[in-house]
FILODO-381994 format. One record per residue: z, y, x of N, C-alpha, C in turn; residue in three letters. Coordinates in Angstrom, 3 decimals, always signed. Layout:
FILODO-381994
[r [Z; Y; X]; [Z; Y; X]; [Z; Y; X]; ala] ...
//
This chain:
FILODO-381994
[r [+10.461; -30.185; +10.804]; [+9.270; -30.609; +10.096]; [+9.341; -32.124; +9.914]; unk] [r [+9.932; -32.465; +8.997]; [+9.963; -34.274; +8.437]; [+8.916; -34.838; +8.594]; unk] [r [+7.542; -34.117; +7.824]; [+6.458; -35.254; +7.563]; [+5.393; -35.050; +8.877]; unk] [r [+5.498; -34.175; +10.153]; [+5.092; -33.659; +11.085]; [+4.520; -34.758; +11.473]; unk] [r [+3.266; -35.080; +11.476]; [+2.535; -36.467; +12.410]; [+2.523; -36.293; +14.043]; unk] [r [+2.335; -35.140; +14.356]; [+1.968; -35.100; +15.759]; [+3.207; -34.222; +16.339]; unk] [r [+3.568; -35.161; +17.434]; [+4.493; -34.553; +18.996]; [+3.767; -33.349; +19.165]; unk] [r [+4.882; -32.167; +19.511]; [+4.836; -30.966; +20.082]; [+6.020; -30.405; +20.243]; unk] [r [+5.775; -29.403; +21.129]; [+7.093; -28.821; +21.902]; [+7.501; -27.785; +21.029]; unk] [r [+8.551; -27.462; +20.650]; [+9.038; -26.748; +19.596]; [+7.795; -25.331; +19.793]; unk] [r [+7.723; -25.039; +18.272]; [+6.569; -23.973; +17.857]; [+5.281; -24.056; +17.665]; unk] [r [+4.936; -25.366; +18.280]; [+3.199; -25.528; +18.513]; [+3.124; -26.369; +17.311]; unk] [r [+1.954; -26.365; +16.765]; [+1.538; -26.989; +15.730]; [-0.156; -27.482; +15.857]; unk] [r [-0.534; -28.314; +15.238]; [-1.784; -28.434; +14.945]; [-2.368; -27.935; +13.401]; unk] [r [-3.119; -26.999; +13.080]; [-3.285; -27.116; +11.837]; [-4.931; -27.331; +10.980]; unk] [r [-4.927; -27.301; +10.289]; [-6.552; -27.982; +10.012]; [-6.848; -26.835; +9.204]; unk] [r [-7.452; -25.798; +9.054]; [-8.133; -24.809; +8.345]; [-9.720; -25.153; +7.500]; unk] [r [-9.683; -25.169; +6.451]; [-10.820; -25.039; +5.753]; [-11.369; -23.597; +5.262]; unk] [r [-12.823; -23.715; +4.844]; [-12.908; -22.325; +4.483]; [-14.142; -22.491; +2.992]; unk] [r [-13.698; -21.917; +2.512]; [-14.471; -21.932; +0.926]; [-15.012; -20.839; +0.602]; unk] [r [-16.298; -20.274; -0.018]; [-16.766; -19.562; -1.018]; [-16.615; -19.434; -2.620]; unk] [r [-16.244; -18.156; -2.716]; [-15.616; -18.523; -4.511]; [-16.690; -17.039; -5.434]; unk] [r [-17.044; -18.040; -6.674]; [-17.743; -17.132; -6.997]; [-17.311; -17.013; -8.520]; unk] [r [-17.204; -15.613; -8.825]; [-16.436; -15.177; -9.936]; [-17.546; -15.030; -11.319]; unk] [r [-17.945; -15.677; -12.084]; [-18.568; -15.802; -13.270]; [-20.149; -15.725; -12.743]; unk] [r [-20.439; -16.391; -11.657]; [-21.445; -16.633; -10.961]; [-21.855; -15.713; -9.818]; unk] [r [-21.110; -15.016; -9.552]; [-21.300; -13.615; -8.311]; [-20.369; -14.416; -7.355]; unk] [r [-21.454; -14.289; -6.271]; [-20.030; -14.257; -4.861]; [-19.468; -13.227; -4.754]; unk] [r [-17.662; -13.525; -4.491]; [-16.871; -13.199; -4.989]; [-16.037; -12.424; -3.480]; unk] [r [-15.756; -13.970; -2.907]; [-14.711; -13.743; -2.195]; [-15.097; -15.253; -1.345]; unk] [r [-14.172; -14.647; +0.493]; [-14.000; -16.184; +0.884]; [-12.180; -16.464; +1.067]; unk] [r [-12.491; -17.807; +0.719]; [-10.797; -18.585; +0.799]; [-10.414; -19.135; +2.375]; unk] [r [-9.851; -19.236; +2.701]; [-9.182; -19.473; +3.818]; [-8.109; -20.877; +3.656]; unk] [r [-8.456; -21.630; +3.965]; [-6.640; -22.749; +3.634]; [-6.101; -22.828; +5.075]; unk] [r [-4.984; -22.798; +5.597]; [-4.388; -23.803; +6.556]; [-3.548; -24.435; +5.820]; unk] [r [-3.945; -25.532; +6.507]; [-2.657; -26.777; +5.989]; [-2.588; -27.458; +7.369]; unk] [r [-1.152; -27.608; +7.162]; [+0.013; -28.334; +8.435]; [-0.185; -29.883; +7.801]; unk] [r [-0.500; -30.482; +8.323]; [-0.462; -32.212; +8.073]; [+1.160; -32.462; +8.068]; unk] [r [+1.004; -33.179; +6.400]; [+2.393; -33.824; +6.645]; [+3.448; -32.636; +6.229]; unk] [r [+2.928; -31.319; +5.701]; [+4.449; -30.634; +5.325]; [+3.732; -29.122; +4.424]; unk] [r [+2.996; -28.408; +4.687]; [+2.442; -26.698; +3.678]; [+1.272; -26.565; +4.259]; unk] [r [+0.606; -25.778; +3.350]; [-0.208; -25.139; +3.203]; [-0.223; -23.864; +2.842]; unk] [r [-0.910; -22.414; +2.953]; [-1.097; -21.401; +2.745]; [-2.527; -20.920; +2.928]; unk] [r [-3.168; -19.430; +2.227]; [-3.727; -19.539; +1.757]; [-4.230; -17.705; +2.321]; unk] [r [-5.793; -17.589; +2.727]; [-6.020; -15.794; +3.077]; [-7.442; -15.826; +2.190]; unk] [r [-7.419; -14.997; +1.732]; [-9.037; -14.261; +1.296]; [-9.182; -13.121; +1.503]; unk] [r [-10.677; -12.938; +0.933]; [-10.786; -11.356; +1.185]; [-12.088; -11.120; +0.285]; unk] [r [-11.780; -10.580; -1.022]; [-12.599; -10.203; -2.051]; [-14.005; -9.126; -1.255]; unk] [r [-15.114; -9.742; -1.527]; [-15.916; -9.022; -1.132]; [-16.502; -7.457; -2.266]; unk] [r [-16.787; -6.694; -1.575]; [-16.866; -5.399; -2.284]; [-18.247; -5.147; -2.940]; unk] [r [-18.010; -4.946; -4.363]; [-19.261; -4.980; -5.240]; [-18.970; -3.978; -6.088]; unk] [r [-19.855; -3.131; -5.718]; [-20.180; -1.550; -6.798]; [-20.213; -1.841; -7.766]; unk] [r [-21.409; -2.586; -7.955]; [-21.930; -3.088; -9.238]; [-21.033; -3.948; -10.775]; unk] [r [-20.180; -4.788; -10.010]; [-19.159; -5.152; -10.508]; [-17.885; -5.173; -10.777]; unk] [r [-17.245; -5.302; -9.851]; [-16.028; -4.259; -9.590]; [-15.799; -3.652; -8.731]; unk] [r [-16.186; -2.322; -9.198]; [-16.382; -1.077; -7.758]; [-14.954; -0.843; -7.697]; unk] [r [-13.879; -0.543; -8.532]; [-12.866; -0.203; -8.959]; [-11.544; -0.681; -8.122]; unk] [r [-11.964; -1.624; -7.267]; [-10.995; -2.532; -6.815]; [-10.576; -1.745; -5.744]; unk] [r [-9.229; -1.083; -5.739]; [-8.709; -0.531; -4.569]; [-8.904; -1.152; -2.837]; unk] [r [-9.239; -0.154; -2.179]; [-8.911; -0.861; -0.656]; [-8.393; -1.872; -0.112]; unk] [r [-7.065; -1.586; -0.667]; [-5.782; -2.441; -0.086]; [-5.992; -3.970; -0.650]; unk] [r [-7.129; -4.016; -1.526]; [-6.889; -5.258; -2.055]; [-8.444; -6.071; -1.820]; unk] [r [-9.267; -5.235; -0.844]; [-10.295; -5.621; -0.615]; [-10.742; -6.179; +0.942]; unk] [r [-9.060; -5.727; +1.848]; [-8.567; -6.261; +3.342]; [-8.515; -7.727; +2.842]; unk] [r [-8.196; -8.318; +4.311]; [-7.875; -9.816; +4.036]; [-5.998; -10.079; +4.352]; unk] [r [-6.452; -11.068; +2.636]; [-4.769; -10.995; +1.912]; [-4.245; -12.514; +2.193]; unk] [r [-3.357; -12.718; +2.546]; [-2.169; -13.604; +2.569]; [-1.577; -14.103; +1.563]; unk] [r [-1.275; -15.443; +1.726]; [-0.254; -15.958; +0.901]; [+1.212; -14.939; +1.385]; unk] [r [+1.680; -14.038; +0.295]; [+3.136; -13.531; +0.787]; [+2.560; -11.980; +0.533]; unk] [r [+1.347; -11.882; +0.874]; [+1.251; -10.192; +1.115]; [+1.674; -9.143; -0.055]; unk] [r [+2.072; -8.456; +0.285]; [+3.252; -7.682; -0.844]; [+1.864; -7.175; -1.660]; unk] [r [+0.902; -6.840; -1.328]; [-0.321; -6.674; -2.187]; [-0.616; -7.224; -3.493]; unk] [r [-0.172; -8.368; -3.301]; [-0.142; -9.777; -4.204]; [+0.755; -9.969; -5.224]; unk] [r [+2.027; -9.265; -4.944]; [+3.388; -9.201; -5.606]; [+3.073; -9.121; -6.813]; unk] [r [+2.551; -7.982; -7.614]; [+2.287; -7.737; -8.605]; [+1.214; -8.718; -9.889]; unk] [r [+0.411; -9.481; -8.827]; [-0.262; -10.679; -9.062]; [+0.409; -12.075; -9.672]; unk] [r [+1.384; -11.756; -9.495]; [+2.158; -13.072; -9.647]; [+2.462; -14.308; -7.899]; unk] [r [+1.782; -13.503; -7.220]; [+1.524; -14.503; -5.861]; [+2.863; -13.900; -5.089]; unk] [r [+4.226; -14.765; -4.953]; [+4.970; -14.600; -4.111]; [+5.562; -16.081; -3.432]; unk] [r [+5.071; -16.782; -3.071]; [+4.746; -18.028; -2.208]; [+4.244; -17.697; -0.878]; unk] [r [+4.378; -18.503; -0.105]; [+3.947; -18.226; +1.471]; [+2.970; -19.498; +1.470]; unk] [r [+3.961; -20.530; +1.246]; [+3.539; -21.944; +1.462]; [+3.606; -22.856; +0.236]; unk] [r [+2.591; -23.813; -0.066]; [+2.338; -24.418; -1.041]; [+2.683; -26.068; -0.327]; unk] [r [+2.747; -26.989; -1.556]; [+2.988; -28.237; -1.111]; [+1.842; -28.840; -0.458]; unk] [r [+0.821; -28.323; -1.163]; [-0.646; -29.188; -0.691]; [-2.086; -28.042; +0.072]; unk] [r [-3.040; -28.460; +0.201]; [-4.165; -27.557; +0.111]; [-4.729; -27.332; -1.408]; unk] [r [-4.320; -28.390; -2.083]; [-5.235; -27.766; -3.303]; [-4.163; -27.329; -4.692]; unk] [r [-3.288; -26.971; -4.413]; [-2.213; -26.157; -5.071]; [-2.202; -24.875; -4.147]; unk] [r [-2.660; -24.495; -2.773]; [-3.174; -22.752; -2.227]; [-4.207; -22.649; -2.745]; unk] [r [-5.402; -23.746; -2.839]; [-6.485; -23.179; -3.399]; [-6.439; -22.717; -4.884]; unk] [r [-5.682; -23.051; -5.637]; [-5.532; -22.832; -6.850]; [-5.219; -21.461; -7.104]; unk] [r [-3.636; -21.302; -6.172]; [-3.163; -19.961; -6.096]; [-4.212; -19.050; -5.562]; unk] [r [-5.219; -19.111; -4.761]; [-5.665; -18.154; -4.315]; [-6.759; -17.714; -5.392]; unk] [r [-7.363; -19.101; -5.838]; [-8.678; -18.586; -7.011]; [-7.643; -17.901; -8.065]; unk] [r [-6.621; -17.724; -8.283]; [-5.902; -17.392; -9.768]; [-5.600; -16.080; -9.059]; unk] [r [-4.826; -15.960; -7.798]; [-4.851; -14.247; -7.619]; [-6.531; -13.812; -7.305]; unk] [r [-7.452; -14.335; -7.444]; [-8.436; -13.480; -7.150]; [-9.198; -13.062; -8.437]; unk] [r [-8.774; -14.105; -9.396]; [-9.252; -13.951; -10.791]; [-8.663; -12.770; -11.668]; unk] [r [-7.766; -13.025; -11.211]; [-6.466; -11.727; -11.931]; [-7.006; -10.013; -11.146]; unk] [r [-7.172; -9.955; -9.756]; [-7.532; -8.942; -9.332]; [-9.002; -8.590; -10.280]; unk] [r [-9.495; -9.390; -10.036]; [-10.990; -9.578; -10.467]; [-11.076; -9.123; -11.870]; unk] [r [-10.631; -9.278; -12.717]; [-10.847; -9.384; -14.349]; [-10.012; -8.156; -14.551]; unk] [r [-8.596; -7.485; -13.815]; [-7.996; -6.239; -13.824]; [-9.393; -5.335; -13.727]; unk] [r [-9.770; -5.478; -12.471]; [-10.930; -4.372; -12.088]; [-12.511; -4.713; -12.371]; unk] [r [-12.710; -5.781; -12.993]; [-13.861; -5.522; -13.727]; [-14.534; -4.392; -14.177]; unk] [r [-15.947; -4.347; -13.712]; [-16.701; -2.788; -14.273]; [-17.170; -3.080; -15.837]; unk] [r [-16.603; -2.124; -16.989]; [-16.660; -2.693; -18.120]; [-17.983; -2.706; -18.884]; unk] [r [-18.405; -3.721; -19.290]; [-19.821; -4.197; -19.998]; [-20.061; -5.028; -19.068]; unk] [r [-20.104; -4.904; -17.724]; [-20.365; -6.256; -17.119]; [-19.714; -7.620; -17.306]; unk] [r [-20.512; -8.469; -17.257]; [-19.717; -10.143; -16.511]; [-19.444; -10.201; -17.905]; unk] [r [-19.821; -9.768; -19.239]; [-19.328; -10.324; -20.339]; [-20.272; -11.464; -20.859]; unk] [r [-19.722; -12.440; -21.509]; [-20.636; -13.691; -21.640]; [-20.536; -13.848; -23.436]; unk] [r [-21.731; -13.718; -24.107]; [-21.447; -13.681; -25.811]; [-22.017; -15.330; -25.670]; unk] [r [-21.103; -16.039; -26.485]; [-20.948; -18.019; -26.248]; [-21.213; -18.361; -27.442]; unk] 
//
């Protein structure tokens, strides 16, 4: 670990976790998860919250809490573990949740005439 600020004995780390609320065309959505390692990655967990009303449609497997990496994701375009920053995971994570999200949309809802 090059940019590693803090002494530790091989394996231990310090990491700083944030946690975010994301809301998809004004509905809470989902919560974000970041860890980021000071000084070297970041990665990224959510877990789409389950809405009948909106997208009831959204399989199980994708309504557990998901990982940066989780083969769940594959198909998403999300095959990264670790990102350079926190706000390049946060990005990735709002874009796989948008993509799940707008796949399984309940149709007539969440449409916006502009």
């Amino acid at each position: 670990m090059s940019n590693y600020p803090y002494k530790h004995d091989t394996g231990s780390l310090v990491c700083k976790v944030e946690y975010f609320k994301f809301r998809f065309r004004g509905i809470p959505a989902a919560d974000i998860e970041i860890t980021n390692v000071p000084g070297e990655n970041a990665a990224f967990s959510f877990q789409i919250e389950k809405n009948e009303t909106y997208w009831g449609d959204v399989p199980a497997s994708l309504l557990k809490k998901l990982y940066a990496g989780s083969e769940e994701l594959k198909p998403f375009g999300v095959d990264l573990i670790f990102y350079s920053n926190k706000h390049v995971a946060i990005q990735a994570a709002v874009d796989a949740i948008e993509l799940i999200l707008n796949k399984y949309k309940t149709p007539g809802k969440l449409e916006f005439n502009l």
